[in-house]
Every structure is written in structure tokens, then in C-alpha cells.
C-alpha positions as CSV (number, residue, x, y, z in Angstrom):
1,X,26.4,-29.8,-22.5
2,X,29.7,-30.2,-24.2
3,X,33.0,-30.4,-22.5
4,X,34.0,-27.3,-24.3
5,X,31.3,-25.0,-22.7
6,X,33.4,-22.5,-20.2
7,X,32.5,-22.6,-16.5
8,X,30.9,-19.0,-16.9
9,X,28.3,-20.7,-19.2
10,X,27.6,-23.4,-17.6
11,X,27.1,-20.9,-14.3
12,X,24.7,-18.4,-16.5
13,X,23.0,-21.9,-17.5
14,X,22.3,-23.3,-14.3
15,X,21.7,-20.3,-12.9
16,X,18.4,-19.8,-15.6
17,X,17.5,-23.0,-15.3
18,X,17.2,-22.6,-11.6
19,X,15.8,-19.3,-11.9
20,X,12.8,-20.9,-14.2
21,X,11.7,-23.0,-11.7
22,X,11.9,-20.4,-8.6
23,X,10.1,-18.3,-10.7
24,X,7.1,-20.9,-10.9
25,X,7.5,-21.5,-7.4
26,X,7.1,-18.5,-6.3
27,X,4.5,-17.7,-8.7
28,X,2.4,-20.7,-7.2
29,X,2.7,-19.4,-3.7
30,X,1.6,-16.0,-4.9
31,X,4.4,-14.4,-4.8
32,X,4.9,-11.5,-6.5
33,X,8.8,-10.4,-5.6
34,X,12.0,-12.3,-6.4
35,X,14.5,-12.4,-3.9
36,X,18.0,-10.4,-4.2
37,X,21.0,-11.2,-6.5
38,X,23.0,-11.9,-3.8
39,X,20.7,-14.6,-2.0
40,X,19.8,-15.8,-5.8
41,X,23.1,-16.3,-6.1
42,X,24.0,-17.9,-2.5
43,X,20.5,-20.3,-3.2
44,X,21.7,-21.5,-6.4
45,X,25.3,-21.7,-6.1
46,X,26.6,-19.5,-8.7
47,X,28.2,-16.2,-8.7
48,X,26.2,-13.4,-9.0
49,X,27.1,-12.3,-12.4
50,X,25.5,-15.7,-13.7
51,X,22.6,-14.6,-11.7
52,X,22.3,-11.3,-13.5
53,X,23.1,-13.1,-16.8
54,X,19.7,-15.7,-16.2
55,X,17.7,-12.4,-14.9
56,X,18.1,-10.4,-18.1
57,X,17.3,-13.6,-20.4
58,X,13.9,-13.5,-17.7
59,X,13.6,-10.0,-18.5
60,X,13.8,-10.2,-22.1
61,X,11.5,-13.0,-21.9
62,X,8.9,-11.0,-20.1
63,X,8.9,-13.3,-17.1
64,X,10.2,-11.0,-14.6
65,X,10.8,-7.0,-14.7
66,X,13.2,-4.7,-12.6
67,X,12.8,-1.3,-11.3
68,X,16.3,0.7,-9.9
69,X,15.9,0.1,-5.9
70,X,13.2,-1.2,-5.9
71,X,13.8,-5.0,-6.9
72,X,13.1,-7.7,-9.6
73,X,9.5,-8.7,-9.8
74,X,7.6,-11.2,-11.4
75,X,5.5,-11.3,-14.6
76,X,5.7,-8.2,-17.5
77,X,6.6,-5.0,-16.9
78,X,3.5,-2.8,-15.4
79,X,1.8,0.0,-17.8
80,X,3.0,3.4,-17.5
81,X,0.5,4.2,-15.2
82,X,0.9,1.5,-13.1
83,X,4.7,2.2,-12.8
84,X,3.7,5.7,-12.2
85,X,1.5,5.0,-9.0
86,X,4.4,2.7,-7.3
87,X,7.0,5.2,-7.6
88,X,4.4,8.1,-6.2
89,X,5.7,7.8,-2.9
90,X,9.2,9.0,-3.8
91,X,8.2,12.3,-5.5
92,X,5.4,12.8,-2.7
93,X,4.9,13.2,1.2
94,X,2.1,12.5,4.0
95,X,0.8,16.7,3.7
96,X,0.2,16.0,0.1
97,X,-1.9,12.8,0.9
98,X,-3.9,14.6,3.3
99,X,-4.7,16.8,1.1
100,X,-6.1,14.8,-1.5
101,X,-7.6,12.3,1.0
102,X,-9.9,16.0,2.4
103,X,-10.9,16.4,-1.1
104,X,-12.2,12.9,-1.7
105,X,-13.0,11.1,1.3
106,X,-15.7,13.5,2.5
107,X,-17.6,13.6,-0.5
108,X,-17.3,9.5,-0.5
109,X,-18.9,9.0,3.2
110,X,-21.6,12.0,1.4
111,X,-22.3,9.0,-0.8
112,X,-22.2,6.3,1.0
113,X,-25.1,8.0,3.5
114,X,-27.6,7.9,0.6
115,X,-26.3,4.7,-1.3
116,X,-25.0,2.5,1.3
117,X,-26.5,-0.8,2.2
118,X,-27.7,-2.1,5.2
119,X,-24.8,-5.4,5.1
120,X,-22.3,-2.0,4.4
121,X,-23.2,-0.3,7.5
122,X,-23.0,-3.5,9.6
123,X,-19.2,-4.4,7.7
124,X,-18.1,-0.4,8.8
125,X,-19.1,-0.9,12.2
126,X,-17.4,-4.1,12.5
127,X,-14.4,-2.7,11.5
128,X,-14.5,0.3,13.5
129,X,-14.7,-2.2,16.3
130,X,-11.8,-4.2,15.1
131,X,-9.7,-0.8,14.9
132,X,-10.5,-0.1,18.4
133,X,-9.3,-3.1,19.4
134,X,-6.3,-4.0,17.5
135,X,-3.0,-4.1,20.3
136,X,-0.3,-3.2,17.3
137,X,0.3,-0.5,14.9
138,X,0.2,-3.2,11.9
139,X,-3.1,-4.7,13.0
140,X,-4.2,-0.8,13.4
141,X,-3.6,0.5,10.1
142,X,-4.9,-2.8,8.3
143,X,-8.6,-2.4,10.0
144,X,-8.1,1.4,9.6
145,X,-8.0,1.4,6.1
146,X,-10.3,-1.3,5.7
147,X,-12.8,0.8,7.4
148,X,-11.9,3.8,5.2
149,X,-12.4,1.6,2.0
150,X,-15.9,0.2,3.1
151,X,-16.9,3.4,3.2
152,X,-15.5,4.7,-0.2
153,X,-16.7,1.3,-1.5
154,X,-20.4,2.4,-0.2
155,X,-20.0,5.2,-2.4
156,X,-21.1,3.0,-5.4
157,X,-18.7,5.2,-7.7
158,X,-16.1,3.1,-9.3
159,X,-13.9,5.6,-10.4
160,X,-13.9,7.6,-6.9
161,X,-12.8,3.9,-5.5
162,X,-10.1,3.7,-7.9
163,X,-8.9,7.5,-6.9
164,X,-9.2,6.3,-3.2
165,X,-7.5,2.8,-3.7
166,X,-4.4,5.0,-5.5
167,X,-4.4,7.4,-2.8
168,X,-4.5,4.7,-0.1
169,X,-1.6,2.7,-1.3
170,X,0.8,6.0,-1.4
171,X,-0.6,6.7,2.1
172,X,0.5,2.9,3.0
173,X,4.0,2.8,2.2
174,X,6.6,1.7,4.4
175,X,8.7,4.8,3.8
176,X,6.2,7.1,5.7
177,X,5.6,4.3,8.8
178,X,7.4,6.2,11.5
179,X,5.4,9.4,10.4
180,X,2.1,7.6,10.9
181,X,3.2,6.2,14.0
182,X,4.1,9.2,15.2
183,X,0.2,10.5,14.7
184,X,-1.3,7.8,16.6
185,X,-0.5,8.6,20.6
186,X,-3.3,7.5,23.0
187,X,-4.9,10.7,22.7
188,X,-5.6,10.9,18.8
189,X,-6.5,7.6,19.0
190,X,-9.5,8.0,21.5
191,X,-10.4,11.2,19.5
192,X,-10.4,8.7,16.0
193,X,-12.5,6.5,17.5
194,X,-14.9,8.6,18.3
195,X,-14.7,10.3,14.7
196,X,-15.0,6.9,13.2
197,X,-18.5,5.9,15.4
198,X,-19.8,9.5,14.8
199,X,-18.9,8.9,10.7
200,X,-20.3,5.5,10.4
201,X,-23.6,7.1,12.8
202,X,-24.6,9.7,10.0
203,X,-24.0,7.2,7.2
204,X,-26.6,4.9,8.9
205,X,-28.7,7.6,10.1
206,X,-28.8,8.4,5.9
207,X,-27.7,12.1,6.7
208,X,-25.1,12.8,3.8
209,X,-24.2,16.6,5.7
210,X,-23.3,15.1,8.7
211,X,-21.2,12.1,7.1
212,X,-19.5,14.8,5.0
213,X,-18.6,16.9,8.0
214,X,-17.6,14.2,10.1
215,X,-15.8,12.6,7.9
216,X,-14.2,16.1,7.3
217,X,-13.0,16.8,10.9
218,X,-11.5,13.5,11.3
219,X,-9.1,14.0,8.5
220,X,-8.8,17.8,9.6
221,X,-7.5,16.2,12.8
222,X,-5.0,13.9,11.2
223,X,-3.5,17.0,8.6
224,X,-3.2,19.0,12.3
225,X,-1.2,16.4,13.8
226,X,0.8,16.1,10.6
227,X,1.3,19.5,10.2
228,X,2.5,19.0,14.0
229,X,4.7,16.5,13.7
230,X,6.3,17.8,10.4
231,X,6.8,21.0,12.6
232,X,8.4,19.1,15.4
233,X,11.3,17.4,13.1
234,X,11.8,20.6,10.8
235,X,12.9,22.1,14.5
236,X,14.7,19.1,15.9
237,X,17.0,19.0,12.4
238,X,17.9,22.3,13.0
């Protein structure tokens, strides 16, 4: 570099140079999020208008992509679709899940009774059991909907898992935690157990009515404590 480059470009320089190789880094650890401008900029040593400089040159590159609040991620830009599905959250709520989820969930455990396997059945009750037993809301909500997958994924309908897999992540996001805390006291949790034993029981017992109700009446009993709990903190704003 010549001794009449100004300081600002050697910054915006250095700064994509680093970049460049976090970007591999990361990408080798499987990660799929770079972290913010600010700690970019702190980790390299630059300011973080060299920072932003190195990220659009990324961007233009098609290395990394950005969405507004959401953060700088790596690789190209998603499809349309795909964009569409992660900002579903933010133009959505947990009654509007619930209601999709009663419309195909039953019909997948309907399937799964006449099309699941034996090794299925055996992998649904092992993660009932796992549910039933996890001590923390995280461990909770990663058998529960690995349970609720096995059971779409039983189905033998790709494009119904696909519709389940959307639905699922919306239902996941960390926006919405405190609501689905807030729908697991001890009480519903009993009851869901039971549900999920009684499910998993007509599915094995090859009786696609009773999986479908069951499955049905579980999720009724979720939308009731939502529709409770939305209730509760309309009145407590008020």
C-alpha cells in the first residue's frame, strides 16, 4: 500500500480483509450470523464506518446479506420466499399459529396412523418421554417439537412437512417465548402429556379417527390457554 493511501482507506482495507477471513471462519464453524458492527469494529480495530465500508463490498460480493433489525448474515441473499417465512413472525401472532397448526396437525397424525412405521412409533414415544422429562423450558420446547415433527414426518407427505416445518419455525421464535411460557403451568403440562401418550396410542393402535381427534383436543387445549392468556394481558394493559 502506498504512502499516499488516507487512513480511512487503509481502515475500509483492513477492515475487509479481516472481514474475509471471519467470514470463513465462521462459515467453517457453521455459523450462519455475523456479529454486530460495533463488536466487528471493536474485534478488528477500526471504526465502524470502515466496518460498514468492508460489509457492503461483502454484500455486493454476495458473501454476506443484511436484513433491517434483524442482522448481517452469511452467504447470498435468501429467495423471496425464504425472506418471506423469516419475517412471518412480525406481521403474525401465536392465535394465528394455532389456528393453522388445528388445520394441519390433525390431519398429519390421521396419516401417520395408517402410514407410520413401526421404528416411527418407537422414535414418537421416545420423545414423548424425553418431553416429560426435560427440567427447563428450552429442553421442553426442543423434544416438544421434535415429537410434533415425527409425527408430521409419519405422515409420508412432503409437502404437508414442508407446511408444518414453516409453521413450526414461526411458532418457535424468540419473540413469542414469554407467551409460550406462559401456557405451560404444571397443570397444562400434566394434561399435554397425557394428550401426547393418548396421540402416539391411536397412531400405533393404526386408528386414524382417534389420532385425528386426539391430536385435535390437544391443540384445542393450547388455543384455550392462549386465548386465556391473550385475555389476561389485554386486561392487565388496560
Amino acid at each position: 500500500m502506498s504512502g499516499t493511501d488516507k487512513p480511512s482507506q487503509r481502515n475500509s482495507s483492513m477492515a475487509l480483509e479481516r472481514l474475509r477471513i471471519i467470514v470463513d471462519q465462521l462459515t467453517a464453524e457453521g455459523e450462519e450470523q455475523l456479529p454486530t458492527e460495533r463488536e466487528l469494529s471493536e474485534t478488528i480495530g477500526v471504526g465502524r464506518r470502515a466496518v460498514r465500508r468492508a460489509l457492503e463490498v461483502l454484500e455486493t460480493e454476495g458473501k454476506i446479506w443484511r436484513r433491517q433489525g434483524a442482522g448481517t448474515f452469511i452467504g447470498s441473499e435468501p429467495a423471496q420466499p425464504e425472506k418471506q417465512i423469516l419475517s412471518l413472525h412480525e406481521n403474525s401472532n401465536m392465535l394465528e399459529v394455532m389456528e393453522v397448526r388445528l388445520q394441519i396437525e390433525p390431519v398429519l397424525a390421521r396419516l401417520a396412523a395408517l402410514r407410520a412405521a413401526p421404528s416411527d412409533i418407537a422414535a414418537m414415544s421416545d420423545l414423548a418421554d424425553r418431553v416429560g422429562k426435560a427440567e427447563d423450558m428450552d429442553s421442553r420446547e426442543l423434544w416438544d417439537s421434535a415429537l410434533h415433527r415425527a409425527i408430521a414426518r409419519a405422515a409420508r407427505n412432503t409437502l404437508f412437512l414442508a407446511l408444518f416445518d414453516v409453521v413450526d419455525r414461526v411458532r418457535q421464535d424468540t419473540a413469542w417465548r414469554h407467551v409460550r411460557e406462559a401456557l405451560r403451568t404444571d397443570d397444562a403440562l400434566t394434561l399435554y402429556r397425557a394428550q401426547h401418550v393418548d396421540i402416539i396410542a391411536a397412531i400405533a393402535n393404526r386408528d386414524p379417527i382417534a389420532a385425528e381427534k386426539t391430536m385435535r383436543a390437544h391443540l384445542l387445549a393450547l388455543q384455550e390457554r392462549l386465548l386465556f392468556q391473550s385475555a389476561s394481558e389485554a386486561a392487565n394493559a388496560d
